[in-house]
N, C-alpha and C positions, 0 to 999 in steps of 0.2 A: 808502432805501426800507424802511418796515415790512416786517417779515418777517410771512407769512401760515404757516397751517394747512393742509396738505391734509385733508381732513375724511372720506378714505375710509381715515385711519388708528385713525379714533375708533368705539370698541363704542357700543351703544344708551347704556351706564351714562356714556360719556367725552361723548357726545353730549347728553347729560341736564343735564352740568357742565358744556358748552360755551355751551350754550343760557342755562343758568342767570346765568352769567358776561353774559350782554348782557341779561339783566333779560325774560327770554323763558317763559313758563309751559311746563311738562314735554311737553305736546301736539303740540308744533313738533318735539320728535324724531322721533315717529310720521310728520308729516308727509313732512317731511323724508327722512327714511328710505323713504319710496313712491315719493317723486319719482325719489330715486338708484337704487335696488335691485329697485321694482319698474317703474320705467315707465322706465329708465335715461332720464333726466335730466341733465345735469350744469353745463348753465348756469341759474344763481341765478334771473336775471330771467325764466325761464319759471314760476319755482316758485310757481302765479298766486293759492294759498291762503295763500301765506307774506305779510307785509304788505310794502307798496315799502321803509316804514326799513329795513327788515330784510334784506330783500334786496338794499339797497347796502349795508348795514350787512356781508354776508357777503361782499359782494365786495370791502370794504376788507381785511377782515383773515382770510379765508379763499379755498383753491381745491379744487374735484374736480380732479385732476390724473393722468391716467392716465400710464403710461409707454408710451414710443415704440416703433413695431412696426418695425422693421428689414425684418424678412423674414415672409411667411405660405408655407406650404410645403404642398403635396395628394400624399401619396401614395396609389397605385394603388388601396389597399386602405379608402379615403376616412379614415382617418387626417387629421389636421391640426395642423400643427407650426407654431408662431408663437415665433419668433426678434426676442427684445426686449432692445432697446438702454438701456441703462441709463446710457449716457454714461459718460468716464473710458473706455475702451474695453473696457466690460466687457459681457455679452451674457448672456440667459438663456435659458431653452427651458421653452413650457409644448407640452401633447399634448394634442387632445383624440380620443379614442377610440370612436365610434358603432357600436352593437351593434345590435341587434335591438329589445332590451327595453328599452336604456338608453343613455344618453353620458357616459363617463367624462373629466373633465378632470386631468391630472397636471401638478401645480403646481408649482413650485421655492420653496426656503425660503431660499437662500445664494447668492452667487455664486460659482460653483466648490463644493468640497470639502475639506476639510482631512484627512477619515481615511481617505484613499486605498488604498480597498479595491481590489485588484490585479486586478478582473474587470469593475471600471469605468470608462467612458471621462470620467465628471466626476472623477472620484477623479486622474486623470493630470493634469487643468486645472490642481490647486492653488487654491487659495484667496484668494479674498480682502475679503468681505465680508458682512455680514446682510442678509438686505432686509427693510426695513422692510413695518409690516402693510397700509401702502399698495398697497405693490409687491407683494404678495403677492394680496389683493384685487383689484388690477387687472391683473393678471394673470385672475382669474373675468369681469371687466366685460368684458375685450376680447374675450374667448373667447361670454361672453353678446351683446356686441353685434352681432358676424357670426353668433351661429347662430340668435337669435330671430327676424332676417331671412331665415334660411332655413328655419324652419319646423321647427329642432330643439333639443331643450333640454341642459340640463347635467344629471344625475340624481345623479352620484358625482364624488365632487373625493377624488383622493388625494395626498398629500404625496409622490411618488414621482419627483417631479423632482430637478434640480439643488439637493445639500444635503445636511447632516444637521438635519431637523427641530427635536430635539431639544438642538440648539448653539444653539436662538434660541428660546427657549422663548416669553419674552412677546409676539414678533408674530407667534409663529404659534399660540399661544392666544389672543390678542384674533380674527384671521382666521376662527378655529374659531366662536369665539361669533359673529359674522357669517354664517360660515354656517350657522349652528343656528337663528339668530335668525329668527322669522318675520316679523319688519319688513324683514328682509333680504331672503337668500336661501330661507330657510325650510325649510334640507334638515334630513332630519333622523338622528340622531348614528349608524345605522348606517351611512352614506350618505356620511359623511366620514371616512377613513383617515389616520393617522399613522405614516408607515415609518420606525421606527429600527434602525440598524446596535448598538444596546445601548449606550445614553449612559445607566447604571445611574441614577446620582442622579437625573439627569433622569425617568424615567421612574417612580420612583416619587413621583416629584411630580404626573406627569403622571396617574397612579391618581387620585387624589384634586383634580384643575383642569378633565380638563376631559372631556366624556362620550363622547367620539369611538370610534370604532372604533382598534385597533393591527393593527400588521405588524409582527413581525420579520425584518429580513434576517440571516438565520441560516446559510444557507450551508455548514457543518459540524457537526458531530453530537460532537465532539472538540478540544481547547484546539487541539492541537499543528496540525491543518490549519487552524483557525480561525485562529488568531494568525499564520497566513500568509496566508489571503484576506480577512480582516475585522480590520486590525490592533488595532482597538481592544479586539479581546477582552483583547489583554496587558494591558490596561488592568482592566477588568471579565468574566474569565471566564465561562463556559457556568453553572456553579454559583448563580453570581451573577446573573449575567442570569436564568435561568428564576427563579428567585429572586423576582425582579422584576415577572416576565410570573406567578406566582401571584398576588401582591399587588395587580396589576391584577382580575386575575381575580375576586379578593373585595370588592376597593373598591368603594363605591355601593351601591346598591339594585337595580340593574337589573342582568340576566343578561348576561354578559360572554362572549368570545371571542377569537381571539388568529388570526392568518393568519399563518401562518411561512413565508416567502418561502427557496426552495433555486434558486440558480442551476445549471444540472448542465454542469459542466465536464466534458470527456471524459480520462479516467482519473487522474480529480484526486478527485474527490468522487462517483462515479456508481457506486460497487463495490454487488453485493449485501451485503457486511458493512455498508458504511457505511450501508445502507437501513434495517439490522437495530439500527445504533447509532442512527440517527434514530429508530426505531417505540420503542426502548425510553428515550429521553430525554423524549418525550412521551406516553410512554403516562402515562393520569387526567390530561391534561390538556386543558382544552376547546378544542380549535384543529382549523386543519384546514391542511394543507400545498398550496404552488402550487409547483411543479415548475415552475422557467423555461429553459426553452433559450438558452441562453446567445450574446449577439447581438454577434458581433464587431466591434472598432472596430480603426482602424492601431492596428498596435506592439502590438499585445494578442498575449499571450502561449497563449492556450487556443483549447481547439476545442471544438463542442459535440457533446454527446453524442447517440450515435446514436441514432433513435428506437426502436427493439428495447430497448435500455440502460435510458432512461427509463420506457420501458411495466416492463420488469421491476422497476425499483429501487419503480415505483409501487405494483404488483403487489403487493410484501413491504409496504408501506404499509398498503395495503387489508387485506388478512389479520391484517393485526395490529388492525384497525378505525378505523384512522388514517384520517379524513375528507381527500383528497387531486384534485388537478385538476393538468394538464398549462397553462401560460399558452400562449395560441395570440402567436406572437407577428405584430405586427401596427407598422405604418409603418418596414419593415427598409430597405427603395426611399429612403427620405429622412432615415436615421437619428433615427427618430421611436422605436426599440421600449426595451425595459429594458434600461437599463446602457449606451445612445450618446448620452445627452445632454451634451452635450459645451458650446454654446453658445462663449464666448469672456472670459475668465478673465486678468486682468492680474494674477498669484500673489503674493500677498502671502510665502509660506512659503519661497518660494526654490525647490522643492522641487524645480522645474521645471525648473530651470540646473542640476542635478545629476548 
């Protein structure tokens, strides 16, 4: 059997060369691209502007292929967690998030984790593969196809799933220009978040690829607690990293921002000094801090900080002019919130058996 294409791993420009390759003029991407993305489509023979060669022609040597949904999951707080089977007994977790003003979708980039940050429950999975910009995408489709049927949309897509973003750079920058793309999804680049734990190289690449919003999971204000809750700092220090998060800052043409993510551990990282070592690491720089309440999963080792703790450490935030928010946390009933996606992880890294 010929091996086929899933075709939801291909950008406008990959689609342009695909097209091109069966003697097809550049207008069929467009087309193409409405059927899938905007009127989600995904059998050939409906796609009724495309010509019939063409549409066996794409059913010989191409599929839309979504991935399989194991599990969909409603917590109380209408939260929705969709628990996807990837085969190989590996499982991921996307969240989709409904506010008021907005629906936030939280995508996974990896399965599992590899830099086993010690406050997180994918970080304990272990690791053991990429997903491709398929599975990454389709993960948006599945999540679009139940909620256009209910009458609500996707407005924000962050990379704050299972992963480090930034360990898979090229399908989760092709995923990016899909969702930027207005033949696409058509969001636009404030509206899509990249969280990295500081994969340095990586992310000054990422300055200059692709126009997304960033997060840092930052978590410590200081190597020495850092290099205990975010290990890869030992790799790329605090120095280095903001470093980094500058360089972002002045790449491009358009005005930049930076969301520096603090988990608040209870008497780990929550001190008034540590609040005073945070306002003064980013003081002049353009960002604005999310204080997360820290959402416990088994075998985790912390508590979260009391809310008095948090108000106070935020308090010294603000005073210093530090643009700052508490994350309300939200699908805790079905381990849907920050830091329990856990999904189901066959470790490549061993780390597990350890």
């Amino acid at each position: 059997m010929k091996d086929t294409i899933n075709l939801l791993n291909l950008t406008q420009e990959s689609l342009n060369n695909f097209f091109a390759e069966l003697g097809e003029k550049p207008y069929r991407t467009k087309q193409f691209m409405q059927w899938v993305y905007h009127k989600d489509q995904l059998d050939f023979n409906q796609m009724l502007n495309l010509s019939k060669g063409l549409r066996e022609k794409l059913s010989e040597v191409a599929t839309l292929e979504l991935p399989n949904i194991a599990k969909q999951i409603f917590s109380l707080d209408g939260v929705i967690k969709w628990v996807i089977d990837l085969g190989q007994n590996n499982h991921i977790e996307t969240v989709y998030i409904p506010e008021k003003d907005r629906g936030t979708l939280c995508i996974s980039s990896q399965v599992g984790c590899a830099l086993a940050c010690t406050f997180c429950s994918t970080g304990a999975q272990g690791f053991n593969r990429n997903l491709t910009t398929a599975e990454i995408i389709g993960q948006v489709m599945v999540a679009q196809l139940y909620l256009s049927n209910k009458g609500k949309r996707i407005s924000n897509v962050v990379f704050m799933g299972m992963g480090e973003p930034l360990l898979n750079e090229k399908a989760v920058y092709d995923a990016c220009d899909l969702l930027l793309d207005d033949w696409a999804f058509g969001l636009s680049r404030r509206k899509v978040t990249i969280s990295t734990s500081g994969v340095v190289p990586a992310l000054l690449r990422m300055a200059d690829t692709t126009p997304v919003s960033l997060a840092i999971s930052l978590h410590a204000a200081d190597d020495v607690l850092r290099d205990e809750l975010v290990p890869i700092n030992q790799k790329y220090p605090i120095d280095e990293l903001m470093a980094a998060c500058q360089n972002y800052l002045t790449a491009g043409t358009q005005e930049r921002h930076i969301l520096f993510e603090y988990v608040m551990l209870e008497g780990v990282n929550d001190s008034i000094r540590q609040a005073k070592q945070l306002a003064k690491l980013l003081k002049g720089v353009s960002a604005k801090v999310n204080l997360i309440p820290f959402n416990p999963f088994p075998e985790s080792q912390y508590k979260t900080s009391k809310t008095a703790t948090i108000e106070a450490f935020q308090d010294v935030l603000f005073n210093n002019g530090i643009r700052t928010m508490t994350r309300k946390t939200r699908g805790e009933d079905v381990d849907a919130a920050c830091g329990q996606l856990a999904g189901k992880v066959v470790d490549k890294t061993k780390r597990t058996q350890t």
